[in-house]
PDB file of the backbone (N, CA, C, O) and the ligand in Angstrom, with CONECT records:
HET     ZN  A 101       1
ATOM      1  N   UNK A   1     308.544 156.806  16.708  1.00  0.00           N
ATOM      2  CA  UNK A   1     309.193 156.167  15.567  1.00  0.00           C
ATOM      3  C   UNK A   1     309.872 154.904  16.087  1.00  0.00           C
ATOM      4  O   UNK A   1     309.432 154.019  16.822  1.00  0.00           O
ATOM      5  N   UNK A   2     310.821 155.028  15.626  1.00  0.00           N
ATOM      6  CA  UNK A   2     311.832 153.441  16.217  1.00  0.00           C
ATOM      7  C   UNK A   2     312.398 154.001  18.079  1.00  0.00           C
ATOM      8  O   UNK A   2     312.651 155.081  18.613  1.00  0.00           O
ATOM      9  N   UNK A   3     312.385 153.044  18.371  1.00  0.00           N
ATOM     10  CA  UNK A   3     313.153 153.342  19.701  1.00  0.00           C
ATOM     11  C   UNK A   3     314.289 153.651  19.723  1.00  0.00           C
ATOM     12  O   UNK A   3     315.103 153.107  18.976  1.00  0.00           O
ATOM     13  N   UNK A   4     314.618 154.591  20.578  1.00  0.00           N
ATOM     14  CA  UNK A   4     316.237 155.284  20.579  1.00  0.00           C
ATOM     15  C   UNK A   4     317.208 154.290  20.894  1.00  0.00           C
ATOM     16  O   UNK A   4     317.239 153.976  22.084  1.00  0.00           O
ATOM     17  N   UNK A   5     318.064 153.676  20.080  1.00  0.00           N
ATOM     18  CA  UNK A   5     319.452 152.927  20.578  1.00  0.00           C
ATOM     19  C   UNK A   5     319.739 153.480  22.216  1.00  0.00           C
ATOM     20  O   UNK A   5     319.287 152.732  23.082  1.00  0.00           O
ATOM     21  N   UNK A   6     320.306 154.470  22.593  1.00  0.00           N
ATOM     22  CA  UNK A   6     320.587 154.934  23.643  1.00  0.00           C
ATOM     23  C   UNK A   6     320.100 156.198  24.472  1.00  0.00           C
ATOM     24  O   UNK A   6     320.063 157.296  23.916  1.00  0.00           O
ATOM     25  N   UNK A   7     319.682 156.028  25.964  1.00  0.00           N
ATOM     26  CA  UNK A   7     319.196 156.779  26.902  1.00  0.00           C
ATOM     27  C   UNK A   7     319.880 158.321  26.143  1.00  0.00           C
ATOM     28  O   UNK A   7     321.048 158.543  25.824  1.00  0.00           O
ATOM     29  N   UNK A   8     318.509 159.333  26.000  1.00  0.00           N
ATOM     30  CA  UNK A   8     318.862 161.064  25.313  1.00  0.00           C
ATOM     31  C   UNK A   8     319.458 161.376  26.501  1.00  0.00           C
ATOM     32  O   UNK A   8     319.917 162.463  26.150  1.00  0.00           O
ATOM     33  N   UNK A   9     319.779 161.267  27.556  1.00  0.00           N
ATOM     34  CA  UNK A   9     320.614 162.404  29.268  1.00  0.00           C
ATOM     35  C   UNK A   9     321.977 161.457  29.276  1.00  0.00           C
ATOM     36  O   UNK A   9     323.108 161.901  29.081  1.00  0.00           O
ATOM     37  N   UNK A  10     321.667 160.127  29.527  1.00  0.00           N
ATOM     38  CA  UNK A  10     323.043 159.411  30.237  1.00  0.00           C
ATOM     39  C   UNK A  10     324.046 158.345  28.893  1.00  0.00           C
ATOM     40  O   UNK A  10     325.153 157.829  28.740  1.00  0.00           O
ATOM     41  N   UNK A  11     322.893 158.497  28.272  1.00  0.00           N
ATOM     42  CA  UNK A  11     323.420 156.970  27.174  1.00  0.00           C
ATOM     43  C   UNK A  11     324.099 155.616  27.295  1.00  0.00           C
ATOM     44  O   UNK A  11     325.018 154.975  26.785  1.00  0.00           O
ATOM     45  N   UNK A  12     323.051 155.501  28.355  1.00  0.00           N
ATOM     46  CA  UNK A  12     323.060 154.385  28.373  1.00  0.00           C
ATOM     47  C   UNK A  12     322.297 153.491  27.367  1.00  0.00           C
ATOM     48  O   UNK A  12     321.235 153.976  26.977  1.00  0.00           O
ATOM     49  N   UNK A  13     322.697 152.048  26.777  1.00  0.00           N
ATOM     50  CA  UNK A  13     322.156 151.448  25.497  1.00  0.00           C
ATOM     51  C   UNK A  13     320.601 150.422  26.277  1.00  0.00           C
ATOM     52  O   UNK A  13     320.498 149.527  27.116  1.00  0.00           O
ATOM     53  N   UNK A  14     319.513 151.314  25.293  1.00  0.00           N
ATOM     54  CA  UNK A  14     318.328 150.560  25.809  1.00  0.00           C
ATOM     55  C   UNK A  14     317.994 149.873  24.883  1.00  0.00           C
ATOM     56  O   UNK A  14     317.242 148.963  25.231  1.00  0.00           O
ATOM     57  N   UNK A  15     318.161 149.895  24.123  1.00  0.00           N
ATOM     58  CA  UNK A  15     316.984 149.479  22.583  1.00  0.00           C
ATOM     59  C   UNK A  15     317.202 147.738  22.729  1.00  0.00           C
ATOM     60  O   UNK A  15     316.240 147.043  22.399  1.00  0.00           O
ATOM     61  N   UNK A  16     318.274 147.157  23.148  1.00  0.00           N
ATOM     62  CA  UNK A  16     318.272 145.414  23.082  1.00  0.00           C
ATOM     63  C   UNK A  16     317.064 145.161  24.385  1.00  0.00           C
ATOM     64  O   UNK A  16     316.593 144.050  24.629  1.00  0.00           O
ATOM     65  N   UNK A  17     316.646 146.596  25.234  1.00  0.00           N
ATOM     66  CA  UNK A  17     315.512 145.323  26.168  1.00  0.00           C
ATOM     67  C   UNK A  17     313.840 146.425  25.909  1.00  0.00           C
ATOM     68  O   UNK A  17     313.015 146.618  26.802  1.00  0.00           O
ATOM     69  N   UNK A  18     313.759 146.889  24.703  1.00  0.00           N
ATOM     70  CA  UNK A  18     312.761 147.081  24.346  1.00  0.00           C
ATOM     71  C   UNK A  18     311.478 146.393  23.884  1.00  0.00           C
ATOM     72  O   UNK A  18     310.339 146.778  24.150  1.00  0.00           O
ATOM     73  N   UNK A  19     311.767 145.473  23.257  1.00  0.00           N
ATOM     74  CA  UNK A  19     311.081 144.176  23.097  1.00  0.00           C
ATOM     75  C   UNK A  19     310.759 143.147  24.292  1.00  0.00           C
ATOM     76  O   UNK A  19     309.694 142.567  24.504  1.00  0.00           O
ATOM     77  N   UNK A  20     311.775 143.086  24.904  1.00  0.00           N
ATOM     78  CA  UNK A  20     311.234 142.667  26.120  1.00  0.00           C
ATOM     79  C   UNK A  20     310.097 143.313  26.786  1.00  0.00           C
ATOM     80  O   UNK A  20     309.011 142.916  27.208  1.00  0.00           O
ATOM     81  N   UNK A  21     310.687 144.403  26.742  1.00  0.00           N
ATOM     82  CA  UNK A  21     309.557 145.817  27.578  1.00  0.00           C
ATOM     83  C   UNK A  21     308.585 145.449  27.102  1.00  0.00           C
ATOM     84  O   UNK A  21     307.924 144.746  27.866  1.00  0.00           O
ATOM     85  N   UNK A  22     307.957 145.681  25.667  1.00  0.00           N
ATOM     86  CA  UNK A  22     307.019 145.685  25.225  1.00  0.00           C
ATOM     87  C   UNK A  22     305.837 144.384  25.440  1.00  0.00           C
ATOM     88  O   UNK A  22     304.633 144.350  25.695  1.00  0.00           O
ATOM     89  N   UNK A  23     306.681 143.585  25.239  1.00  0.00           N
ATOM     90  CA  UNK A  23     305.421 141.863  25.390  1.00  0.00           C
ATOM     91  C   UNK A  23     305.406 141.924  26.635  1.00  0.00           C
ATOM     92  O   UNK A  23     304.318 142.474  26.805  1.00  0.00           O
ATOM     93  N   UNK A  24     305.901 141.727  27.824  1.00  0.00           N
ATOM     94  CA  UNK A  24     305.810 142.054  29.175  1.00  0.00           C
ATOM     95  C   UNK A  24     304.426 142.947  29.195  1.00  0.00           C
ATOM     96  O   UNK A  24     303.268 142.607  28.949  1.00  0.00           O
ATOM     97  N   UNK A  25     305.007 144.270  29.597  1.00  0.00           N
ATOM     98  CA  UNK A  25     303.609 145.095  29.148  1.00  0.00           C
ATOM     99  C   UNK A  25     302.171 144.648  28.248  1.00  0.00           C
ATOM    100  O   UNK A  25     301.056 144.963  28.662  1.00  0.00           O
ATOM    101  N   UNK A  26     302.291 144.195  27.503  1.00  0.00           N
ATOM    102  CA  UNK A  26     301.263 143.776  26.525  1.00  0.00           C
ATOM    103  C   UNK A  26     300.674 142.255  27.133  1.00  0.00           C
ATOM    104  O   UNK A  26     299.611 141.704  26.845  1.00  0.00           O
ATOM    105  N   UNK A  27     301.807 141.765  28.121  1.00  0.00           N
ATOM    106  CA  UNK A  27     300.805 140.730  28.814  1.00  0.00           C
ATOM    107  C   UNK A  27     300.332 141.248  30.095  1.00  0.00           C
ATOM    108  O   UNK A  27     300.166 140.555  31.099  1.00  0.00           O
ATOM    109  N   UNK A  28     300.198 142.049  30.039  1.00  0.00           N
ATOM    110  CA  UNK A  28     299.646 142.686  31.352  1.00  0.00           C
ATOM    111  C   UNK A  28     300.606 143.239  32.609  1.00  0.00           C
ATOM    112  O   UNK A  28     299.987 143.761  33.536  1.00  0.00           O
ATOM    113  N   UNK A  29     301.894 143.179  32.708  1.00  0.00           N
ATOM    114  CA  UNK A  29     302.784 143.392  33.737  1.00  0.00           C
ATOM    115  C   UNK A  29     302.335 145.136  33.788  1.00  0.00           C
ATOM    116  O   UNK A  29     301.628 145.852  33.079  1.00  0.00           O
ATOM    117  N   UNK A  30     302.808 145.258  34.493  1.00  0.00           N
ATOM    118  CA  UNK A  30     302.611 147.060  34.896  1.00  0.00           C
ATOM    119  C   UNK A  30     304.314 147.257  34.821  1.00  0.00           C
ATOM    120  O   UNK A  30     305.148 146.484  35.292  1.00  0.00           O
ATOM    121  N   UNK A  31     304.546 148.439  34.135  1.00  0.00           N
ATOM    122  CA  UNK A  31     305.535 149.135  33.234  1.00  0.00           C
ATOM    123  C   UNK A  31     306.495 149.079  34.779  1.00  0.00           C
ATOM    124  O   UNK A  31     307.600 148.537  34.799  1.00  0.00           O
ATOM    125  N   UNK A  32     306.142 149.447  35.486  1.00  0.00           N
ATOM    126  CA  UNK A  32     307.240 149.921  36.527  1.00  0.00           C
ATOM    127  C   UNK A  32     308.249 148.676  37.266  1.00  0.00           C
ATOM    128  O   UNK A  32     309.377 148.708  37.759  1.00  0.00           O
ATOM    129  N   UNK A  33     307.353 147.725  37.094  1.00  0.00           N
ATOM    130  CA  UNK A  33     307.829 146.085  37.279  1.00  0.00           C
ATOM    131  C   UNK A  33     308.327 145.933  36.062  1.00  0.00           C
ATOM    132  O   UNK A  33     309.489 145.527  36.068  1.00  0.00           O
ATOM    133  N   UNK A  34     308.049 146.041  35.444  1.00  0.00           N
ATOM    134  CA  UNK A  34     309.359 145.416  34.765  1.00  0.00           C
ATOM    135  C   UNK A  34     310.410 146.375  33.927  1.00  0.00           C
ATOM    136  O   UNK A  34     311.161 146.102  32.991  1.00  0.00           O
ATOM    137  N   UNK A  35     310.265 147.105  34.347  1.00  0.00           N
ATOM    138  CA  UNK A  35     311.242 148.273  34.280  1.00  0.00           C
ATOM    139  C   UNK A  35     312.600 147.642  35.369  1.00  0.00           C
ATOM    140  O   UNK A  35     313.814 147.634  35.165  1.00  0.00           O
ATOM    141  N   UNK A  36     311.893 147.211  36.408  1.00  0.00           N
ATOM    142  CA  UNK A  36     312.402 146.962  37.803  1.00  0.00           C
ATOM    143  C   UNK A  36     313.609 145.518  37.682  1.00  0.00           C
ATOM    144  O   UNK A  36     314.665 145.236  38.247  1.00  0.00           O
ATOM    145  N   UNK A  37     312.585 144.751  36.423  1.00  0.00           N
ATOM    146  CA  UNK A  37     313.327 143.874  36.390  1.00  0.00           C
ATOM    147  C   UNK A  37     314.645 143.684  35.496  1.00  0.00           C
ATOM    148  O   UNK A  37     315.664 143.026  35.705  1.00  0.00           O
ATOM    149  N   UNK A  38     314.217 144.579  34.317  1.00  0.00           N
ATOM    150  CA  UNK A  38     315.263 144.979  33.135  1.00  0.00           C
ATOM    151  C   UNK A  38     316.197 145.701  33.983  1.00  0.00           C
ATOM    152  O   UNK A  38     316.945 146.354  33.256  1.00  0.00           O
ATOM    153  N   UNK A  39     316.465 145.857  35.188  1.00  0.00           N
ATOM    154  CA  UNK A  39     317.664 147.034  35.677  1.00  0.00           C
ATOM    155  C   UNK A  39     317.655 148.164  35.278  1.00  0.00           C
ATOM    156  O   UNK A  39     318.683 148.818  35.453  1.00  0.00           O
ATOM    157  N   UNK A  40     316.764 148.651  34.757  1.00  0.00           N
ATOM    158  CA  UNK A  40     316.343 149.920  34.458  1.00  0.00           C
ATOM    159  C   UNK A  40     316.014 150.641  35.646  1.00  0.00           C
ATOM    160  O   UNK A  40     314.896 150.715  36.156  1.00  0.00           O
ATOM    161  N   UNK A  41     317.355 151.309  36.155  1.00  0.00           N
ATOM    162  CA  UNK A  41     316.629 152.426  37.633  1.00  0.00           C
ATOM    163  C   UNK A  41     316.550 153.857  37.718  1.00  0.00           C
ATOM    164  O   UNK A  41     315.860 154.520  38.493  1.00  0.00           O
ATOM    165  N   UNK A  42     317.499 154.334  36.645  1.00  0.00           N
ATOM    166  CA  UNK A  42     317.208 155.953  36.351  1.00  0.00           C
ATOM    167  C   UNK A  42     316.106 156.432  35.628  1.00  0.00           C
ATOM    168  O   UNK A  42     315.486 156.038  34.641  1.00  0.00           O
ATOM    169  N   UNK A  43     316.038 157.325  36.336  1.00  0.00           N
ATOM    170  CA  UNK A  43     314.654 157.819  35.552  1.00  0.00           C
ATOM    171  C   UNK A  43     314.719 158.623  34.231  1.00  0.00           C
ATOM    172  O   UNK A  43     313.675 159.085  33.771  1.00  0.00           O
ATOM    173  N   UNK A  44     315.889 158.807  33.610  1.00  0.00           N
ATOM    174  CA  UNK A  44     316.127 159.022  33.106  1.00  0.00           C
ATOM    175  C   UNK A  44     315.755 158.081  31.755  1.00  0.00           C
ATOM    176  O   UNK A  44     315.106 158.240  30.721  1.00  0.00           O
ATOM    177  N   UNK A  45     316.537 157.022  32.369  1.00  0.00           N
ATOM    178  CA  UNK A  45     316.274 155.868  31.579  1.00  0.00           C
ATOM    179  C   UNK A  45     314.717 155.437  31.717  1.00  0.00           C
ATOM    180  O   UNK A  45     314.132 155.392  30.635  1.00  0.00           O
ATOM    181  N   UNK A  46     314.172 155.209  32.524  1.00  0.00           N
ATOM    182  CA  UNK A  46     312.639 154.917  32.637  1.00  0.00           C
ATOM    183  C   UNK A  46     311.872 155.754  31.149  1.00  0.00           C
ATOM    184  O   UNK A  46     311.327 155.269  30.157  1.00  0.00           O
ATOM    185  N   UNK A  47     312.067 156.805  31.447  1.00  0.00           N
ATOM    186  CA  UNK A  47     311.251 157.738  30.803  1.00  0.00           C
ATOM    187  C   UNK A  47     311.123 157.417  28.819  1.00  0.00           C
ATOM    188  O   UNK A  47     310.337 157.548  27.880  1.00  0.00           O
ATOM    189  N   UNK A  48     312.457 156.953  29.130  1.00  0.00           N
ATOM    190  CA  UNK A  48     312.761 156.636  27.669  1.00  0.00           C
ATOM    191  C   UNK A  48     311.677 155.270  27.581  1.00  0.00           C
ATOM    192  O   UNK A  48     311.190 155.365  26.454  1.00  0.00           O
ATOM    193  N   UNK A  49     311.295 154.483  28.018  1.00  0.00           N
ATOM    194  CA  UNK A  49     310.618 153.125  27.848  1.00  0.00           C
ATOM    195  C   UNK A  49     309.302 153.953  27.878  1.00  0.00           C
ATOM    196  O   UNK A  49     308.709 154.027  26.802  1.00  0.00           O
ATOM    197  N   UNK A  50     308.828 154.502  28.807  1.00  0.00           N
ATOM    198  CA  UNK A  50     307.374 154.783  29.605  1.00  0.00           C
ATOM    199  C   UNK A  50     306.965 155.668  28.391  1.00  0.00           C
ATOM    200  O   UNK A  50     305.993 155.245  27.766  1.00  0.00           O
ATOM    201  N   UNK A  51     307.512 156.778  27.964  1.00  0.00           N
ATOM    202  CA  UNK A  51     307.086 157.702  26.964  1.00  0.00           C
ATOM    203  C   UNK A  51     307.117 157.431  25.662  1.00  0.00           C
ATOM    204  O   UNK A  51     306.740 158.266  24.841  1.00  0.00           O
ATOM    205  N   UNK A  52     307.558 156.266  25.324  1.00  0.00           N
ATOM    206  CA  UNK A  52     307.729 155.759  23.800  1.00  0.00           C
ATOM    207  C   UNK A  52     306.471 155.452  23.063  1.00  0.00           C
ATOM    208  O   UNK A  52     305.654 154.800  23.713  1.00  0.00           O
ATOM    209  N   UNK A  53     306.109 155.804  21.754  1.00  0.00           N
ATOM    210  CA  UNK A  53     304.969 155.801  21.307  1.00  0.00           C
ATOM    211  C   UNK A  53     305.794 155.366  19.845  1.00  0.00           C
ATOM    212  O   UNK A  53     306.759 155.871  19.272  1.00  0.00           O
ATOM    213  N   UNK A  54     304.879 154.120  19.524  1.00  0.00           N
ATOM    214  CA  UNK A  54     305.814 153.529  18.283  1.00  0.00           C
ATOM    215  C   UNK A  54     304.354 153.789  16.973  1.00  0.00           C
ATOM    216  O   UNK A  54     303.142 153.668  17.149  1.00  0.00           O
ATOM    217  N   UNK A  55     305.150 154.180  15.681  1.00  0.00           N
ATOM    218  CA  UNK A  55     304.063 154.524  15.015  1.00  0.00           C
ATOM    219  C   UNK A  55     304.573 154.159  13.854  1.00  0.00           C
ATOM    220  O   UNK A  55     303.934 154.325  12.815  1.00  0.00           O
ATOM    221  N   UNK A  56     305.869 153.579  13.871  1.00  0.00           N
ATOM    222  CA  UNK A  56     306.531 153.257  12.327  1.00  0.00           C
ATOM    223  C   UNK A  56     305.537 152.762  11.546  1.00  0.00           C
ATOM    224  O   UNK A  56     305.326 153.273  10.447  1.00  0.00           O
ATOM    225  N   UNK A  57     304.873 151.817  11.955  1.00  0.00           N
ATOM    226  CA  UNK A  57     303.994 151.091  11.149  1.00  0.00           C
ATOM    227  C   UNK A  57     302.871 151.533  10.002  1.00  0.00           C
ATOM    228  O   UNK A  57     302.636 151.094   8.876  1.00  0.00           O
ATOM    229  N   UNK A  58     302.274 152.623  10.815  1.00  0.00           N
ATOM    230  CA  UNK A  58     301.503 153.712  10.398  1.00  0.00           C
ATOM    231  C   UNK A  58     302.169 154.575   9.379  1.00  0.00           C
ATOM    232  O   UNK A  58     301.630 154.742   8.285  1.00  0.00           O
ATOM    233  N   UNK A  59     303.479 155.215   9.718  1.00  0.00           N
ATOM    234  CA  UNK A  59     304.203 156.003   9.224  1.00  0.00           C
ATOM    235  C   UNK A  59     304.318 155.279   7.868  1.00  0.00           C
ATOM    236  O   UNK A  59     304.375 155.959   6.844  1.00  0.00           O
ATOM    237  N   UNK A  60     304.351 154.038   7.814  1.00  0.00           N
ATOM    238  CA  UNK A  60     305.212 153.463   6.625  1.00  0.00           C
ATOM    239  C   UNK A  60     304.050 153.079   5.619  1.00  0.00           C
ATOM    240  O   UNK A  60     304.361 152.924   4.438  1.00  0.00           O
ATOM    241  N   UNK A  61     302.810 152.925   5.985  1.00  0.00           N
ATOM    242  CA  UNK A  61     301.359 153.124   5.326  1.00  0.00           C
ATOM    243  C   UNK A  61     301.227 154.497   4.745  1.00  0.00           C
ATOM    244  O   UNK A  61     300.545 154.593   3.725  1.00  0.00           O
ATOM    245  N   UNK A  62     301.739 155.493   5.208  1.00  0.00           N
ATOM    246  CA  UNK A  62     301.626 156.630   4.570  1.00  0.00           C
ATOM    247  C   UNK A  62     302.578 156.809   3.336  1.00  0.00           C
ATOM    248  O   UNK A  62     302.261 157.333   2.268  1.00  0.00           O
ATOM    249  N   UNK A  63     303.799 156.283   3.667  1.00  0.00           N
ATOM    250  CA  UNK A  63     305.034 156.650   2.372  1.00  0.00           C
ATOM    251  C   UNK A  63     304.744 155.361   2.048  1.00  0.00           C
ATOM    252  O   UNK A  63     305.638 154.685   2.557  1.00  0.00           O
ATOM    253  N   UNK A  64     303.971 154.650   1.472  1.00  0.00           N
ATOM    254  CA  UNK A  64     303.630 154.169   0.603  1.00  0.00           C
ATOM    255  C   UNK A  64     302.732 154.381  -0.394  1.00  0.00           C
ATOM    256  O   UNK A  64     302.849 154.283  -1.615  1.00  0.00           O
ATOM    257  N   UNK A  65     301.286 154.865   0.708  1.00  0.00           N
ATOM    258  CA  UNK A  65     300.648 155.967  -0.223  1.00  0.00           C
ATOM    259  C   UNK A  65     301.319 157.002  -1.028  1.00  0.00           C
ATOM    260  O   UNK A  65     301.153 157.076  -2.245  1.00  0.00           O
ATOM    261  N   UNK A  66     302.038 157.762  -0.394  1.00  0.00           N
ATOM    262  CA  UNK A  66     302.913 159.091  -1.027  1.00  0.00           C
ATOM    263  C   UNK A  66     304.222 158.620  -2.349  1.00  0.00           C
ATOM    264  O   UNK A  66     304.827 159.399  -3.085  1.00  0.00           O
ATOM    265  N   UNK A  67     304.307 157.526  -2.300  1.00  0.00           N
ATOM    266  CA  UNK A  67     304.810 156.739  -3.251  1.00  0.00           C
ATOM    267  C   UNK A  67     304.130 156.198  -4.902  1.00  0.00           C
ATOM    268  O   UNK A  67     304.363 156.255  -6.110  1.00  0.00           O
ATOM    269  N   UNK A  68     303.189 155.684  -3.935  1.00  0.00           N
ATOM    270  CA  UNK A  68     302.070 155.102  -5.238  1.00  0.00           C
ATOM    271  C   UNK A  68     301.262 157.045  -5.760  1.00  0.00           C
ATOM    272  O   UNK A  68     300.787 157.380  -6.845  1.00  0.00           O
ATOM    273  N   UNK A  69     301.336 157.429  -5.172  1.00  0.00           N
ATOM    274  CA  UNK A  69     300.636 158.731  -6.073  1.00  0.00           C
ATOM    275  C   UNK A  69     301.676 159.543  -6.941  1.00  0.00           C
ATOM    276  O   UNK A  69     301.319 160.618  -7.422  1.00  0.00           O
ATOM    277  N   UNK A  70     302.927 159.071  -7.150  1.00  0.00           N
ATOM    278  CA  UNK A  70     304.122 159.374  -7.008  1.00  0.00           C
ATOM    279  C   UNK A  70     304.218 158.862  -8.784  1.00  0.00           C
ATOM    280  O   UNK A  70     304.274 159.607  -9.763  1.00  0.00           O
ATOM    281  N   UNK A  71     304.209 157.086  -8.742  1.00  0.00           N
ATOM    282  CA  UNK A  71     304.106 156.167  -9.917  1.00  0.00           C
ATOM    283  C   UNK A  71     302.943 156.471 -10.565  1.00  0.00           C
ATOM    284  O   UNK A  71     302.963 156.122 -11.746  1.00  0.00           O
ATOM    285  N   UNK A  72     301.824 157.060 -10.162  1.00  0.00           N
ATOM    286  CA  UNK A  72     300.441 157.547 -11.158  1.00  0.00           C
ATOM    287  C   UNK A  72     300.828 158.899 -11.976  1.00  0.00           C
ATOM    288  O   UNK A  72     300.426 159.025 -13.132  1.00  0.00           O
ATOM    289  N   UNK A  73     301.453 159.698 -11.485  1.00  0.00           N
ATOM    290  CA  UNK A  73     301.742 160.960 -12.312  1.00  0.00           C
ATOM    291  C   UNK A  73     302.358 160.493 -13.497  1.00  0.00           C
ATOM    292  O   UNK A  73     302.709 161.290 -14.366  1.00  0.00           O
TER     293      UNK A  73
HETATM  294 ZN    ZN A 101     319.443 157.371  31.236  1.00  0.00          ZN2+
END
């Protein structure tokens, strides 16, 4: 879904270098570099970047469908 504001173990606040994370990655950097560079060193915190699977987008194609069948009844 959306990225977590803050690390689930330590809470520490990640979500302002998520976007970074992401275009980095998407230009080709390998996750662990620039993990390296965001100061990201717990793994704790890592895990939160590395395991993130964003699907809002998708999600929000669906409750729209589930909406519009909603206004036909
Ligand atoms: Zn953490």
């Amino acid at each position: 879904m959306l990225f977590p504001i803050r690390c689930f173990s330590c809470g520490k606040p990640l979500a302002h270098l998520w976007e970074k994370y992401k275009n980095e990655v998407e230009s080709g950097r390998q996750p662990g570099d620039v993990l390296n560079d965001l100061g990201i060193r717990r793994y704790c915190c890592r895990r939160m970047f590395l395991t993130h699977v964003e699907y809002i987008d998708e999600l929000i194609t669906y409750e729209i469908q589930s909406r519009q069948k909603v206004i036909r009844r």
